[in-house]
C-alpha positions in Angstrom: 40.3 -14.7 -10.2 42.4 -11.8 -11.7 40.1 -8.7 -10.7 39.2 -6.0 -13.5 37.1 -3.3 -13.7 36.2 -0.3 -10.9 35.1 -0.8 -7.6 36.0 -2.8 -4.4 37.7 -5.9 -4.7 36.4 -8.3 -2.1 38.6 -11.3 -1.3 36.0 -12.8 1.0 33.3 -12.8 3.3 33.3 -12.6 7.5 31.4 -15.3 8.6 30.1 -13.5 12.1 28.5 -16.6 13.7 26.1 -18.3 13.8 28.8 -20.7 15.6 28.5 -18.0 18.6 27.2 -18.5 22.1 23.3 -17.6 22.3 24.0 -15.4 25.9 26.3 -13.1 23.7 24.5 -12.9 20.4 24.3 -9.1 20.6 22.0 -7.8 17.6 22.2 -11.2 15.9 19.0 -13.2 15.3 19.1 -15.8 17.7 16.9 -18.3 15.1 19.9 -18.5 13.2 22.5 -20.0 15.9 24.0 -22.9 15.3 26.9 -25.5 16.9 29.7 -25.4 14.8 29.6 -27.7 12.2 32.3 -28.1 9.1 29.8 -29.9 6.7 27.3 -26.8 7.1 30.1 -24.5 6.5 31.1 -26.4 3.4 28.2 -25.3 2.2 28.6 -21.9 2.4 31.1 -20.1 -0.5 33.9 -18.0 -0.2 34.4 -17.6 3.7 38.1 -16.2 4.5 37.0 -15.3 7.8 34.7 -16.9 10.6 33.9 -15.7 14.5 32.8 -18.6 16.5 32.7 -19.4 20.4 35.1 -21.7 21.5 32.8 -23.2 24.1 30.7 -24.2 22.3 30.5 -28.1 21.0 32.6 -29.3 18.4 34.5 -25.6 18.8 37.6 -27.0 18.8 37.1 -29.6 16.6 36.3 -26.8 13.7 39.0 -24.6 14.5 41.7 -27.2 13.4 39.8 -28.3 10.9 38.4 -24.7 9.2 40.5 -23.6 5.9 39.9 -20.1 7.0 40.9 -17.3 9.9 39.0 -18.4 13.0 38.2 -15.2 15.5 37.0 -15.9 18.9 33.9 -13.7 19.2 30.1 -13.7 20.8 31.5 -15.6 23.2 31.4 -16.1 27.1 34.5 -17.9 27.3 37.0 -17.8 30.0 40.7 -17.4 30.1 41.8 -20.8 29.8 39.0 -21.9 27.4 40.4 -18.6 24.6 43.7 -20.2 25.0 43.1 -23.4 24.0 41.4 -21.9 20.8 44.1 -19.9 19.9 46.8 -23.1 20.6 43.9 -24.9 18.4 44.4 -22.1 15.7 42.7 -18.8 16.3 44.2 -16.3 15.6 41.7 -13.3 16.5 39.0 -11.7 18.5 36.2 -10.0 16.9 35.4 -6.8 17.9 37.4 -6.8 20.9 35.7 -6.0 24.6 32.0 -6.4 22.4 29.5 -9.3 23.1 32.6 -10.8 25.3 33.7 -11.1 28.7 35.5 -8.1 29.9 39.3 -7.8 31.5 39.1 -8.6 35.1 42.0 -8.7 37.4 41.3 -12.3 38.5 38.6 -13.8 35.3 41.3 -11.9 32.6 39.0 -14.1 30.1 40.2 -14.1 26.3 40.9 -10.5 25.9 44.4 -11.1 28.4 44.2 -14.6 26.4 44.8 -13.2 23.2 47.7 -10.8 24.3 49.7 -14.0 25.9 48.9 -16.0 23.0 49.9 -12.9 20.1 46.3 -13.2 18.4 45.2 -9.9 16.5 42.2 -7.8 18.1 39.8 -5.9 16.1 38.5 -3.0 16.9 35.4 -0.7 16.7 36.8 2.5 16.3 33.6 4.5 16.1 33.7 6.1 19.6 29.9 4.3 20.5 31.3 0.9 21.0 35.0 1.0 22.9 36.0 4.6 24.6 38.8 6.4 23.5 40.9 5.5 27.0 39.9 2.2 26.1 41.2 2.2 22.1 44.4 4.0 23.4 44.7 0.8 26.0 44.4 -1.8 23.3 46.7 -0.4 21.1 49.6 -0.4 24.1 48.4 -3.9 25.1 48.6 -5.9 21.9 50.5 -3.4 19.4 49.5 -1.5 16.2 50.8 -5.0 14.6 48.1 -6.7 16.2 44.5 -4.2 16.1 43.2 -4.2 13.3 40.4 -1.2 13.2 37.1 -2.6 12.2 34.3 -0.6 11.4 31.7 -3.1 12.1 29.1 -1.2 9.9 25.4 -2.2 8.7 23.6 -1.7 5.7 22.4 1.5 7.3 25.6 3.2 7.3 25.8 6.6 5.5 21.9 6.9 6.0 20.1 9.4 7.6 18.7 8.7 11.6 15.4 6.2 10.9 14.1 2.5 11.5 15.9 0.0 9.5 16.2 -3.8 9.8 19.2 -5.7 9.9 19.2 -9.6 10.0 15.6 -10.0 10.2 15.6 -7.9 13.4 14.4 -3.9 13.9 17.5 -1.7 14.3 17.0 2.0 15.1 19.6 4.9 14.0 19.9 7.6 16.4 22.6 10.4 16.1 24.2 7.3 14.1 24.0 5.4 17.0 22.0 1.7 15.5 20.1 -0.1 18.4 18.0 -2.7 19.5 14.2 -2.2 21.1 16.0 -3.2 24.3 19.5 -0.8 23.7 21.5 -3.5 22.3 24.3 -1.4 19.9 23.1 -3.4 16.9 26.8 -2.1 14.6 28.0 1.1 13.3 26.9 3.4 10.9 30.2 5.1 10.2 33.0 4.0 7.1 35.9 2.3 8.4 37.9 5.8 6.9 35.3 7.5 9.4 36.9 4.8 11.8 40.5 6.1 11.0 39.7 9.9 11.2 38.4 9.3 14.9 41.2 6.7 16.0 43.1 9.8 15.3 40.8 12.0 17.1 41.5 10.0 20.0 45.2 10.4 20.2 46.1 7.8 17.9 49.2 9.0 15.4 48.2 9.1 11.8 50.5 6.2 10.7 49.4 4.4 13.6 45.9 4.7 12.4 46.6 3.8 8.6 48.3 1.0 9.5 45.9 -0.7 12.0 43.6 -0.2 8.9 45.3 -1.7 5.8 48.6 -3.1 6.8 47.9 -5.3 9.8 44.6 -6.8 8.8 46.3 -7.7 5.5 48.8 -9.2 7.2 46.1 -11.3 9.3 44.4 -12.2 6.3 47.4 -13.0 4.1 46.4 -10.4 1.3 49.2 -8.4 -0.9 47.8 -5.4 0.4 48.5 -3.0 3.3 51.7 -1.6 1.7 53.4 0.3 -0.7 55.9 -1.4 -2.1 56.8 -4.0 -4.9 54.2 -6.9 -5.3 51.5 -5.6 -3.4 48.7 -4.5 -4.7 48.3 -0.8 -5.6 45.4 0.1 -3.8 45.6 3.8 -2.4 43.4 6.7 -0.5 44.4 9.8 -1.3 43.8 12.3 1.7 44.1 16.1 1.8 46.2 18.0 4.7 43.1 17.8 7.3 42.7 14.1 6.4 39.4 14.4 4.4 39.4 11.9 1.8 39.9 13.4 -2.1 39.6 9.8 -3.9 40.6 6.1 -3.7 42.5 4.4 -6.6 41.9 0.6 -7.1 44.4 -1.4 -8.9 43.3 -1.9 -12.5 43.0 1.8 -13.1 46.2 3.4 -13.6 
């Protein structure tokens, strides 16, 4: 549909589960989990992007058959199990090195898979969920092609320390840290702009920064957006010389 009027413009929803592995739900209610199934996703409208486990039954099965981006996420997968699903179609991680097995120099599990394979890798650039050394590392490993920066915020983002809920489940903000009663990081509270300013912070270059941010998760999700050039869409943030933010144009109001 042609879009008009102010405000954001929102191609589709993330489907973040409940196709995920129970042992890795992180702060999602576990009431909700289910196998993967393409007849209940049929029922669901609008989905451009789904996370699932690829162990679990019928994984495989849905990633060939899903008419959407499939990211491997909430997921205790091995090395060989992430490469399959990405040979079946994946073509991401979701929040990469969170509620998924870690690199290790002998289980590299589907982090190393999705650097042999060329997936994309979100990432949680709020400084809480990945470390700085650890951004910097992605972004050599897979390329500024290939991270997408993520903010992975909640509804409590923007919002001053408290108790909040989040999917049915208690989430308390802390020095905008969002948790669990038992510690769980339950999301961020920060803007994905936030995401870019600290990216930056952490060494990251500027361009680098933009670009994991608009240009390579367009290109994951096949959106005319990400660039400035003919036949994209002229979306723009307009930033002052410290990087705060002044304003953000949509297209639709020139």
């Amino acid at each position: 549909a042609k879009y008009e009027g102010r405000g954001a413009n929102i191609p589709g929803f993330h489907l973040e589960g409940p196709y995920i592995n129970v042992s890795r739900k992180g702060a999602q209610n576990p009431k909700h989990i289910l196998e993967p199934s393409i007849e209940h996703f049929k029922t669901l409208g609008n989905i451009k992007l789904v996370t699932l486990a690829p162990e679990t039954v019928g994984a495989m099965d849905f990633i060939r058959e899903c008419d959407a981006v499939v990211c491997i996420g909430h997921t205790e997968c091995d090395y060989d199990t992430a490469m399959e699903a990405f040979s079946a179609g994946a073509k991401c991680l979701t929040h990469t090195f969170n509620a998924m097995p870690s690199i290790h120099h002998r289980k590299p599990g589907p982090i190393m898979a999705g650097a042999d394979a060329g997936a994309y890798a979100q990432l949680i650039c709020d400084g809480v969920h990945v470390h700085p050394s650890v951004v910097r590392m992605l972004v050599k490993l897979y390329g500024t092609d290939r991270v997408a920066l993520i903010s992975d915020s909640l509804a409590a983002t923007g919002l001053a320390d408290g108790n909040y809920v989040s999917g049915g489940l208690a989430v308390t903000v802390k020095s905008g840290s969002a948790t669990l009663a038992d510690g769980t990081i339950a999301g961020s509270t920060v803007t994905l702009f936030e995401c870019v300013r600290r990216a930056i912070s952490f060494g990251i270059s500027e361009s680098d920064a933009v670009k994991m941010a608009s240009e390579t998760p367009a290109t994951l999700m096949g959106l005319n957006k990400g660039k400035i050039a003919i036949g994209y869409d002229a979306d723009f943030i307009i930033v002052d010389d410290e990087f705060n933010l002044v304003c953000a144009i949509a297209r639709g109001e020139f």
